[in-house]
VOBA-1610 file (N, C-alpha, C; in pm, whole numbers, padded with zeros to 5 digits, always signed):
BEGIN
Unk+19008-12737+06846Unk+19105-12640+06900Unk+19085-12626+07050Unk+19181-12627+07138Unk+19158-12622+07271Unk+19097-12484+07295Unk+19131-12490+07372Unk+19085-12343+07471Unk+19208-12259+07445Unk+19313-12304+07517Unk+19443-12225+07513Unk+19495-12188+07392Unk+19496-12300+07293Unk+19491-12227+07182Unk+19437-12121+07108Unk+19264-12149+07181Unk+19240-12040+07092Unk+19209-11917+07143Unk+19280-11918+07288Unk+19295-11758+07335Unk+19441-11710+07288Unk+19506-11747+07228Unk+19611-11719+07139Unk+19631-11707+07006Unk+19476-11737+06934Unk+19437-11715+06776Unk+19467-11597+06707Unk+19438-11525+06572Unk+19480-11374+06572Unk+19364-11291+06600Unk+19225-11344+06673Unk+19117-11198+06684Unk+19145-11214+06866Unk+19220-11315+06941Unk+19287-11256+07082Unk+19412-11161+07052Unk+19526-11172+06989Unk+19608-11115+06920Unk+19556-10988+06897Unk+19519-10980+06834Unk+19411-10821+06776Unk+19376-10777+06907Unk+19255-10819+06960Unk+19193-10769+07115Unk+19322-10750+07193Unk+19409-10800+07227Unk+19524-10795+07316Unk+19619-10651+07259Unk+19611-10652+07143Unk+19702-10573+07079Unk+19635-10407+07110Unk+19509-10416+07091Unk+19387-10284+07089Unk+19362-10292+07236Unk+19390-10360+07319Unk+19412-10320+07525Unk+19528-10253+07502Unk+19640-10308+07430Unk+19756-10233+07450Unk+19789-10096+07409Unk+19776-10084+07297Unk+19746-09943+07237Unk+19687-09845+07356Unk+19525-09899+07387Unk+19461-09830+07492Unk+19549-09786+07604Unk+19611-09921+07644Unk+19708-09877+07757Unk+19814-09754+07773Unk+19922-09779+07643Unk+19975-09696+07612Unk+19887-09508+07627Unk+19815-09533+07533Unk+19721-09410+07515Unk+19727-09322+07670Unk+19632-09450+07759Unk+19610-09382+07891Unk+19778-09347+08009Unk+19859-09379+07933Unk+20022-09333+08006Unk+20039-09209+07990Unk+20042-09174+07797Unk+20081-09085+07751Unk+19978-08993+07801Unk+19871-08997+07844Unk+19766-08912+07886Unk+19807-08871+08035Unk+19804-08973+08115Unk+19865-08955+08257Unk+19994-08861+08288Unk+20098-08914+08161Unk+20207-08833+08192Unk+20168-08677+08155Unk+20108-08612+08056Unk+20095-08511+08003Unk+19996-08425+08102Unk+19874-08467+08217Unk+19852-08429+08270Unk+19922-08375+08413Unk+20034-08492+08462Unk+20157-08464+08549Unk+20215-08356+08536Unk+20245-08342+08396Unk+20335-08254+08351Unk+20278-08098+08382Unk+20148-08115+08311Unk+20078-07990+08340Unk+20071-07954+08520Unk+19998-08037+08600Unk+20029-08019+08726Unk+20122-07998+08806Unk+20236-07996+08753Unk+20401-07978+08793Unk+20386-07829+08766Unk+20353-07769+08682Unk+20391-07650+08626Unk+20330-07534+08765Unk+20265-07567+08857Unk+20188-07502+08941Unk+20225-07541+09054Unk+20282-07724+09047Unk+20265-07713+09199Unk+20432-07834+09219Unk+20495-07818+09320Unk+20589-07885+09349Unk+20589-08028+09292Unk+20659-08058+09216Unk+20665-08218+09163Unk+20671-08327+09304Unk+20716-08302+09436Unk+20713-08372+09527Unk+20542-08383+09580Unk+20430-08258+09584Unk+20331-08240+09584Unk+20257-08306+09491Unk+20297-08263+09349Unk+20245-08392+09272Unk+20199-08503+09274Unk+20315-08580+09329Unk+20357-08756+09320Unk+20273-08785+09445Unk+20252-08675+09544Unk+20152-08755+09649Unk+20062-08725+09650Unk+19970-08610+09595Unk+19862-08611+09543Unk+19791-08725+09478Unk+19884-08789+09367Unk+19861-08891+09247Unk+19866-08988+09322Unk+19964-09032+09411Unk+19945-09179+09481Unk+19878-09183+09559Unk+19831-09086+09650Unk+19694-09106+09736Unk+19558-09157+09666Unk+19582-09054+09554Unk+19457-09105+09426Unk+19430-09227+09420Unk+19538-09264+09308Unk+19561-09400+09276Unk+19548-09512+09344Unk+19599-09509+09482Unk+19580-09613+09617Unk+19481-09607+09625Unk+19402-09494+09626Unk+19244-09540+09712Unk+19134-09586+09613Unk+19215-09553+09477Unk+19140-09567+09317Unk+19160-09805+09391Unk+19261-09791+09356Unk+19287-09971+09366Unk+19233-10014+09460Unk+19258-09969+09597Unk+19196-10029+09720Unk+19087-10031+09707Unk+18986-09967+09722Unk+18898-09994+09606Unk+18829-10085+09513Unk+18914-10058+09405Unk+18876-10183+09351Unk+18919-10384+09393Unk+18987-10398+09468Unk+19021-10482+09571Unk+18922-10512+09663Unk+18844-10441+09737Unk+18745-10430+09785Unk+18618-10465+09733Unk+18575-10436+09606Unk+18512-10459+09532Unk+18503-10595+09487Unk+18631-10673+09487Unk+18647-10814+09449Unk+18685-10940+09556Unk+18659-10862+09649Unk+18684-10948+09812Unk+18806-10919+09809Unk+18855-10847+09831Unk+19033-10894+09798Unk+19069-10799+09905Unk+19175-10840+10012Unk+19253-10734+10115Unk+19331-10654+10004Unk+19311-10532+10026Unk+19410-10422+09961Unk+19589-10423+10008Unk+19587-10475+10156Unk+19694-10499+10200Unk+19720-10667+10189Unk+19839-10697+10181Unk+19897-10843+10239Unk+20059-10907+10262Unk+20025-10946+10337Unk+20173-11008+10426Unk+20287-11000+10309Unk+20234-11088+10132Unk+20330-11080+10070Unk+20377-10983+10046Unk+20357-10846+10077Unk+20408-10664+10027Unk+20527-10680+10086Unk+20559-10781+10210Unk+20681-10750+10301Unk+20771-10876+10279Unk+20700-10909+10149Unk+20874-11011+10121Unk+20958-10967+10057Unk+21075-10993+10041Unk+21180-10963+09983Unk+21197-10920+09815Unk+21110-10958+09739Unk+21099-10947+09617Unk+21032-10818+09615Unk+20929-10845+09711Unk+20856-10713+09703Unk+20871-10567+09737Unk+20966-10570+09852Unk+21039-10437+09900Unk+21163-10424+09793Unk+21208-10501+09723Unk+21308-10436+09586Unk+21214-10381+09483Unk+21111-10459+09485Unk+21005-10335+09323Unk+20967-10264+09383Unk+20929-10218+09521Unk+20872-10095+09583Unk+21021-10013+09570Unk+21119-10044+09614Unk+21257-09973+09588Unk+21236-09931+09484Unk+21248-09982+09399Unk+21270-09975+09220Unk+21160-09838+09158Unk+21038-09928+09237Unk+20923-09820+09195Unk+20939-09652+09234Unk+20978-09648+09375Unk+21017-09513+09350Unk+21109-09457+09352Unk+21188-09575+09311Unk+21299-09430+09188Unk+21268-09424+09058Unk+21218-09500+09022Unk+21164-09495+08881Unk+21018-09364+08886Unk+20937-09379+08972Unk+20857-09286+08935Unk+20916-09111+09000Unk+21028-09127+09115Unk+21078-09026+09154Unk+21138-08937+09048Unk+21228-09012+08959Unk+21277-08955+08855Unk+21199-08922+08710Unk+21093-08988+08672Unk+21058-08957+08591Unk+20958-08871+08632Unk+20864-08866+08720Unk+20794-08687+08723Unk+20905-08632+08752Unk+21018-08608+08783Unk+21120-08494+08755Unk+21177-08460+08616Unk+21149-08551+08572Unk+21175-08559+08437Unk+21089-08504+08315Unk+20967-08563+08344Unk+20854-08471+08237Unk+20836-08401+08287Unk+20871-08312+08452Unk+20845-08221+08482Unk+20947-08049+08419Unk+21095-08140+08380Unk+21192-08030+08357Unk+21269-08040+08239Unk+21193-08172+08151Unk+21234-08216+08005Unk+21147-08207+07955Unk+21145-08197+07788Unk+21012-08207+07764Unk+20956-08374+07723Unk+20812-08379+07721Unk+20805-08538+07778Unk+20853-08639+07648Unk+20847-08561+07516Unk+20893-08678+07441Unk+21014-08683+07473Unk+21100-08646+07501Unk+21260-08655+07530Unk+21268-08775+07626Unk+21177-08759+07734Unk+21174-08859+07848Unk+21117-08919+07781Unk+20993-08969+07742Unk+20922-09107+07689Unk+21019-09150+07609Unk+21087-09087+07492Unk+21157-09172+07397Unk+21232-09264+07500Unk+21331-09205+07592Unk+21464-09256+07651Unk+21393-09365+07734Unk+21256-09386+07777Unk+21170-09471+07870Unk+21193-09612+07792Unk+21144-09571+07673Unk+21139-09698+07563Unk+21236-09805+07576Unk+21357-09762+07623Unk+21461-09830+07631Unk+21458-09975+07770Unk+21337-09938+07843Unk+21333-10008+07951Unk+21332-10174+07911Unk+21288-10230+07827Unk+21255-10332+07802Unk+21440-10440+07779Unk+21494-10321+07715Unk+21571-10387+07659Unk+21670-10412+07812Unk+21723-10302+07902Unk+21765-10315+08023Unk+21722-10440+08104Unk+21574-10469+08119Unk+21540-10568+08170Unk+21566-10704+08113Unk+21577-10694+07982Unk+21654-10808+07940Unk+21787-10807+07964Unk+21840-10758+07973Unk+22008-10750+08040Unk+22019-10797+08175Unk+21946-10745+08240Unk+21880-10755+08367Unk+21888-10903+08428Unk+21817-10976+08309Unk+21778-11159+08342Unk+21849-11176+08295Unk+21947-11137+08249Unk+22048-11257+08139Unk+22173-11244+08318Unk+22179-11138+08362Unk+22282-11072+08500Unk+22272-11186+08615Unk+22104-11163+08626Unk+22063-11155+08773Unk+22005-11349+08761Unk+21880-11335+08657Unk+21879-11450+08649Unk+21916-11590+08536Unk+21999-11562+08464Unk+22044-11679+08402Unk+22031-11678+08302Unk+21902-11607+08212Unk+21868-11632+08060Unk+21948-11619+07988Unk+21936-11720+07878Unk+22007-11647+07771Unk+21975-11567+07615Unk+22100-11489+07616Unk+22016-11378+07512Unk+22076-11398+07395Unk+22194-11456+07370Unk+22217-11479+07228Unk+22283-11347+07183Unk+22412-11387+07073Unk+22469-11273+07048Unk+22394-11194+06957Unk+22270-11228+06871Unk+22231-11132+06790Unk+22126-11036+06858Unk+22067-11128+06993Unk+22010-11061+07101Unk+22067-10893+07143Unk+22189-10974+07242Unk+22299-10881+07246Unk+22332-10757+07140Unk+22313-10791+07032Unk+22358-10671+06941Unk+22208-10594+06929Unk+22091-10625+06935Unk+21968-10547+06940Unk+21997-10463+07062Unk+22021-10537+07216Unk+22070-10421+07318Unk+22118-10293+07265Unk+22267-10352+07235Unk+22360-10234+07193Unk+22274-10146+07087Unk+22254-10161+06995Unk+22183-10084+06937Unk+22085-10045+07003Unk+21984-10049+07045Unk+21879-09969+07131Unk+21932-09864+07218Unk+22074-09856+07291Unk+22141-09800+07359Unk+22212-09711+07292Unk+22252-09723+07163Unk+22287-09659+07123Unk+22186-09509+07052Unk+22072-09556+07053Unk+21933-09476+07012Unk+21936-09446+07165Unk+21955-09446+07298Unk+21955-09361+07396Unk+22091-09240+07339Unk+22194-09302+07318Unk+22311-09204+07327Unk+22264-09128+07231Unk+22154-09149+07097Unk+22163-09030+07005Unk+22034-08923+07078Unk+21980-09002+07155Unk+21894-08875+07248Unk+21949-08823+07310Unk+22031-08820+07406Unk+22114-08765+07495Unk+22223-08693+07459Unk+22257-08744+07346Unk+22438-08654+07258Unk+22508-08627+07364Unk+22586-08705+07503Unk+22687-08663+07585Unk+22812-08592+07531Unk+22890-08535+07546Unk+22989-08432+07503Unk+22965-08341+07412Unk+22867-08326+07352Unk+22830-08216+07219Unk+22736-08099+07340Unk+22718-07968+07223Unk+22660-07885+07261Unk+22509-07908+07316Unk+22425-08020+07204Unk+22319-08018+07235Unk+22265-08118+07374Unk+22359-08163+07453Unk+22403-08275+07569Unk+22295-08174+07647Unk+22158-08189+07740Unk+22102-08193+07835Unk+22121-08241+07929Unk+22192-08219+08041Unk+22218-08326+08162Unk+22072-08347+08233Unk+21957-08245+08212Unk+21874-08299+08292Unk+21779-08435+08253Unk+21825-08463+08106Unk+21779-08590+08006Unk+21816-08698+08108Unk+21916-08697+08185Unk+22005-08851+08273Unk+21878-08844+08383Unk+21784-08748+08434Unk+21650-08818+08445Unk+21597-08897+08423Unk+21557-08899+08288Unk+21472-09000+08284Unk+21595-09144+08226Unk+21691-09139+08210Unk+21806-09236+08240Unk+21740-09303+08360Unk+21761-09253+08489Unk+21748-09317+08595Unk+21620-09306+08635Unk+21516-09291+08580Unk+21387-09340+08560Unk+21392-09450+08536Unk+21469-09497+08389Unk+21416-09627+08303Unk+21523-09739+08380Unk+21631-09640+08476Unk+21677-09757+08577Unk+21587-09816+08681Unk+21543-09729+08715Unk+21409-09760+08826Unk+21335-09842+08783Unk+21245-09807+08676Unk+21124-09952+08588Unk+21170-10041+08572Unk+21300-10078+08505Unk+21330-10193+08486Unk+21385-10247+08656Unk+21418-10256+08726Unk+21421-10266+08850Unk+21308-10351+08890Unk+21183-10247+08860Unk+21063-10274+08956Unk+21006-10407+08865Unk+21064-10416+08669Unk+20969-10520+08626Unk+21038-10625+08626Unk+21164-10624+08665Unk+21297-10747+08694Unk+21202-10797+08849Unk+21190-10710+08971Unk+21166-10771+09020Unk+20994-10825+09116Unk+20905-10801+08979Unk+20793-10783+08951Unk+20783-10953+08914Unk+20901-10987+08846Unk+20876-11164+08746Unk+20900-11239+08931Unk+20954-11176+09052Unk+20933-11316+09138Unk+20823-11252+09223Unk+20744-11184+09215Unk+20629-11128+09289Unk+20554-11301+09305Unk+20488-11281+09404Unk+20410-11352+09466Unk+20274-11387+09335Unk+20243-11517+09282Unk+20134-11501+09209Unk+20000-11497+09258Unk+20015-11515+09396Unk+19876-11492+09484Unk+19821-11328+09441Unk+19933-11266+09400Unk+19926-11099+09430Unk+19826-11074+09321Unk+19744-10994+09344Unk+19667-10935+09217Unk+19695-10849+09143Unk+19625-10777+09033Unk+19715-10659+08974Unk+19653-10551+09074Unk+19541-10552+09117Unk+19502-10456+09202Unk+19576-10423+09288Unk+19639-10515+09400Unk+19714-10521+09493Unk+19845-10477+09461Unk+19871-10550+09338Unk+20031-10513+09328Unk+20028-10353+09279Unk+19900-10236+09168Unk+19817-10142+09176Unk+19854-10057+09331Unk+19765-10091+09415Unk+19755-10059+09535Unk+19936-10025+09585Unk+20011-10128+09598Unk+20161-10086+09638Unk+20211-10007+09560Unk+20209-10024+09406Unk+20242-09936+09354Unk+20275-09768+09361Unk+20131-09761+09378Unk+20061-09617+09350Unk+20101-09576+09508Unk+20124-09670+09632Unk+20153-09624+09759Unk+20308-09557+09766Unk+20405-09634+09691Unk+20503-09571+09626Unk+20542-09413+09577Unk+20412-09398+09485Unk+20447-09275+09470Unk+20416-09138+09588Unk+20367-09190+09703Unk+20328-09124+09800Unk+20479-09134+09850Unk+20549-09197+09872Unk+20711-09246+09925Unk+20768-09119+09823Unk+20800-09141+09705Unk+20866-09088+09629Unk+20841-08934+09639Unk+20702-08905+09638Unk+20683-08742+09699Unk+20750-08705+09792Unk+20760-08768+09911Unk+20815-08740+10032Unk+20929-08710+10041Unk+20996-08788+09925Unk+21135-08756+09925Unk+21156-08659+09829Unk+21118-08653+09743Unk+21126-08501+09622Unk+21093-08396+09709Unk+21016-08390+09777Unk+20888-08258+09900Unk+21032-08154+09928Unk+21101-08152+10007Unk+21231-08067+10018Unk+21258-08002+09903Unk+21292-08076+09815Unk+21363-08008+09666Unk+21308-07935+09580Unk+21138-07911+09620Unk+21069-07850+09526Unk+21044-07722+09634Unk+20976-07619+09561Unk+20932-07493+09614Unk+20850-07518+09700Unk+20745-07440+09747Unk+20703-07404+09856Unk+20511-07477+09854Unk+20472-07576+09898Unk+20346-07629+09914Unk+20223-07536+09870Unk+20141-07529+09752Unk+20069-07454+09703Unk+19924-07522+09726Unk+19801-07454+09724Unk+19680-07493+09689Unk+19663-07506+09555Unk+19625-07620+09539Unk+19543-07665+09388Unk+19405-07607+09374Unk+19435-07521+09242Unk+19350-07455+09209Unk+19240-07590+09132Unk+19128-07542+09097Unk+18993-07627+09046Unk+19045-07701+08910Unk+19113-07578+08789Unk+19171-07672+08713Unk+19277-07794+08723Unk+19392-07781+08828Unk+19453-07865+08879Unk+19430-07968+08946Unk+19326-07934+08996Unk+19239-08066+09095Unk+19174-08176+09003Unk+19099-08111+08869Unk+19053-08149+08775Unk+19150-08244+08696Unk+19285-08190+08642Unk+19385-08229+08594Unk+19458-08362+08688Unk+19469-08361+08803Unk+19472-08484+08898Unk+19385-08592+08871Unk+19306-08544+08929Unk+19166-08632+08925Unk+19160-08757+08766Unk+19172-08617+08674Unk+19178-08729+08516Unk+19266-08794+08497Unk+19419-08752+08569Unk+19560-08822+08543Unk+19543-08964+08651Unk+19449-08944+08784Unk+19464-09107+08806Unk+19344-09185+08745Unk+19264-09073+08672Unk+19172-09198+08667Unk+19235-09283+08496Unk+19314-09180+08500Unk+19389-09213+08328Unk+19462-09343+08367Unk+19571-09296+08459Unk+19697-09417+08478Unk+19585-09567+08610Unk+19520-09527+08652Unk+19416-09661+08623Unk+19366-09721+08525Unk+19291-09709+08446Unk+19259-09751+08340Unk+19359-09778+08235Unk+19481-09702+08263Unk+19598-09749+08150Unk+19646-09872+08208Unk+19678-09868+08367Unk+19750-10011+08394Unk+19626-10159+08446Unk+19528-10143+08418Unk+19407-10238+08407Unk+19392-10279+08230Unk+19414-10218+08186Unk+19457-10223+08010Unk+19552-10321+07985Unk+19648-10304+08080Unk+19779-10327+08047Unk+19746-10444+08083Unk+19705-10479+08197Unk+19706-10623+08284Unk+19616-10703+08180Unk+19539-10656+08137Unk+19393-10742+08028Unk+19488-10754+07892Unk+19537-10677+07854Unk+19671-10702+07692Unk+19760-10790+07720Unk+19822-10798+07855Unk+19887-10918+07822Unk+19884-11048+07938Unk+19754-11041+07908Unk+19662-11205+07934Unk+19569-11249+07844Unk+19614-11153+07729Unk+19521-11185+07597Unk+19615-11208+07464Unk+19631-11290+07415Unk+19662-11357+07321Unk+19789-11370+07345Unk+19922-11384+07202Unk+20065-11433+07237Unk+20132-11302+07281Unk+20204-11331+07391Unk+20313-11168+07424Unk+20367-11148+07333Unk+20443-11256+07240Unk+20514-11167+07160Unk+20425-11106+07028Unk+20307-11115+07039Unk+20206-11008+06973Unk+20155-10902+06966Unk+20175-10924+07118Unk+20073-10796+07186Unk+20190-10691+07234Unk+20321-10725+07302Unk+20404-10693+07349Unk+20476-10543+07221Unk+20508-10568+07102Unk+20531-10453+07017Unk+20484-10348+07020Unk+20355-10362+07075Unk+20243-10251+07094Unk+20266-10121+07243Unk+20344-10176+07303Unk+20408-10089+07402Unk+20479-09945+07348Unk+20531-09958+07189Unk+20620-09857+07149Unk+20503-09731+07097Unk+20362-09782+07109Unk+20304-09662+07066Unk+20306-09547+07192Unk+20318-09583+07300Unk+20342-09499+07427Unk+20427-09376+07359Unk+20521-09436+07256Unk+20601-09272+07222Unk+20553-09188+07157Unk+20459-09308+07035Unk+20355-09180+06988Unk+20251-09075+07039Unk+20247-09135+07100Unk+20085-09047+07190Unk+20162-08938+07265Unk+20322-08970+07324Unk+20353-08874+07398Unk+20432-08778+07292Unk+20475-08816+07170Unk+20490-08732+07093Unk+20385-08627+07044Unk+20250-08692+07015Unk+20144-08644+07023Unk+20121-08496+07108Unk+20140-08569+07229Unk+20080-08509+07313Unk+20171-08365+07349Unk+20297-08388+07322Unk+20401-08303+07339Unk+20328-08164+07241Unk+20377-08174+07113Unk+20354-08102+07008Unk+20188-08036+07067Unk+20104-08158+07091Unk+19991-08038+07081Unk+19943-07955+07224Unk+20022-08024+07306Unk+20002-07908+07427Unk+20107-07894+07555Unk+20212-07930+07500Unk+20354-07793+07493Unk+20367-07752+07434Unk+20379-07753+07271Unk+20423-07711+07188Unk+20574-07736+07142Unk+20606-07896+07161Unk+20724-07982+07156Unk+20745-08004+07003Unk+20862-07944+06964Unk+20932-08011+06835Unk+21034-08093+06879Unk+21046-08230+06837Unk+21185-08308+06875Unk+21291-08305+06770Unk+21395-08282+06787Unk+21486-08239+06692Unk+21517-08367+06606Unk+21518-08392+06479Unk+21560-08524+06404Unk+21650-08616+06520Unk+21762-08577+06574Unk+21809-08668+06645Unk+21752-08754+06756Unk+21641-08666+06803Unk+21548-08720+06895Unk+21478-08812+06869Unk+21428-08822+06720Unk+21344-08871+06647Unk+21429-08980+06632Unk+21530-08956+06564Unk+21576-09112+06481Unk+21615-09194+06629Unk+21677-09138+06722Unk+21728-09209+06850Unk+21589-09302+06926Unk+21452-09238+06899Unk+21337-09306+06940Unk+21294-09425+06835Unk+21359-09387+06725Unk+21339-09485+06602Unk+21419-09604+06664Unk+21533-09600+06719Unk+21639-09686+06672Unk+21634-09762+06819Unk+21549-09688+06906Unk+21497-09763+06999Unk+21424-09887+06998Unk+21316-09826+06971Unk+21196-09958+06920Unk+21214-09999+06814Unk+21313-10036+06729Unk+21379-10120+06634Unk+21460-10207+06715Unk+21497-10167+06796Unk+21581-10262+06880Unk+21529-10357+06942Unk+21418-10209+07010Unk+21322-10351+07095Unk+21266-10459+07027Unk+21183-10428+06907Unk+21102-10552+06838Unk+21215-10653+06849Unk+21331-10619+06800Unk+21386-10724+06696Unk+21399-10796+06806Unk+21466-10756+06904Unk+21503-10808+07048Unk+21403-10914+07077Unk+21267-10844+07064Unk+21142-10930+07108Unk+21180-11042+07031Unk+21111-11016+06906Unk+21103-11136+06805Unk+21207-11249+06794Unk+21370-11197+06845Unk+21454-11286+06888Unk+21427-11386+06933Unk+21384-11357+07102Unk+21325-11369+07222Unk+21224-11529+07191Unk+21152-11489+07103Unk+21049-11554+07061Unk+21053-11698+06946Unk+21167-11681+06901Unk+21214-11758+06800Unk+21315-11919+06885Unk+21247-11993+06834Unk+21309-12162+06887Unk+21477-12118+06854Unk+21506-12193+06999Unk+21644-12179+06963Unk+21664-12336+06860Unk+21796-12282+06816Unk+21813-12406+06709Unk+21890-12498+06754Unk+21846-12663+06679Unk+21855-12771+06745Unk+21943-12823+06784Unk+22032-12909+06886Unk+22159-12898+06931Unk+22270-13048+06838Unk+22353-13051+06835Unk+22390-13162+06778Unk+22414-13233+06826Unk+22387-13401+06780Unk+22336-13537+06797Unk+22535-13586+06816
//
């Protein structure tokens, strides 16, 4: 058995699958601590609190591995559209778990995957196949049963995290022509510099600049060291065994934030919420597994 093969066996599969989970875990943790820190202090205050963190968390570790924290490739063209992308995607979604509650936003997040496949079929060429295509629509349609537009129970502040999961998919559309010199640290490092951008621009719209009290500082502190370790997770899950193995494992992100909702907000999601997060990640797998399947053979 080669090598390559057998970092694609089922106990890499497994290991890849149990980074991912982890990963997930440390999101739903990150976001739920955001959330809490919003409640005290301006969501624009927030986001630059957390990206100062986070930047100096990566730079850092960059440092640690010889690696410039900065480099020339940040200022190519691929790269100033996922820094675009990045903070609107993270602009809107701490506004979002900040004034929704977070399973509402995580469910509607879920949907990112499938956008980005729309995304490459648009921008770059792939093709998705009509049964592809009908997993979209359906996944989208598990956004519309979260959202219910024209009915009573319609939230407009839900189109948050809408244009959140416009933002991510943005940043992971244009994440596939990133430079492969780039590290995850580095690409880490821009990231998280982002959300220092994205504060800046929320900073106006929120109330009035507060001191962080000891528990809040505390609550920071664990939320970057969380969303580090979640996106170092992430980077190790899928360089470990087959993506389309490890990749399913992204949908537990809703559990944990369902989790996390219920036990410290005190979040019930209404059945529709529920089945619309269902009908999400039903979409997505199938989508995946599509994705993954030989196309069939052409005629002779």
């Amino acid at each position: 058995m080669s090598h390559q093969s057998a970092r694609h066996g089922p106990a890499f599969n497994m290991r890849g699958a149990a980074f991912m989970v982890l990963a997930m875990a440390g999101f739903a943790v990150e976001d739920a601590l955001l959330k809490i820190a919003a409640a005290s202090l301006p969501p624009g205050q927030v986001l630059i609190t957390f990206g100062i963190l986070g930047t100096a968390a990566f730079a850092l570790l960059s440092a640690l591995a010889g690696e410039a924290p900065l480099t020339r490739a940040m200022l190519g063209r691929p790269m100033i559209l996922r820094s675009l992308s990045e903070v609107t995607g993270r602009l809107f979604y701490m506004l979002a778990i900040a004034l929704t509650p977070l399973s509402t936003a995580s469910a509607i997040l879920q949907a990112t995957p499938l956008v980005v496949m729309v995304g490459a079929a648009l921008l770059f060429g792939e093709s998705i196949g009509p049964r592809r295509w009908l997993a979209v629509a359906f996944g989208f349609l598990g956004v519309l049963l979260i959202l219910r537009p024209g009915t009573e129970g319609f939230g407009p502040l839900s189109l948050l995290a809408v244009a959140a999961m416009l933002g991510f998919a943005g940043r992971d559309l244009a994440t596939r022509a990133a430079p492969v010199s780039m590290s995850f640290r580095q690409l880490g490092v821009l990231g998280f510099a982002m959300l220092i951008v994205a504060g800046l621009i929320a900073l106006p719209f929120g109330g009035p600049l507060a001191a962080p009290d000891a528990a809040t500082w505390a609550g920071l502190l664990a939320a970057s060291a969380a969303g580090v370790c979640a996106y170092t997770f992430l980077t190790v899950a899928m360089r470990t065994g087959q993506i389309g193995a490890v990749t399913p494992f992204r949908y537990t992100r809703l559990v944990f934030a369902m989790a996390a909702g219920a036990a410290v907000f005190s979040e019930s999601p209404d059945a529709l919420t529920i089945l619309g997060g269902a009908v999400i990640i039903l979409a997505g797998i199938a989508a995946l597994r599509l994705s993954r399947q030989p196309a069939p053979p052409r005629p002779a």
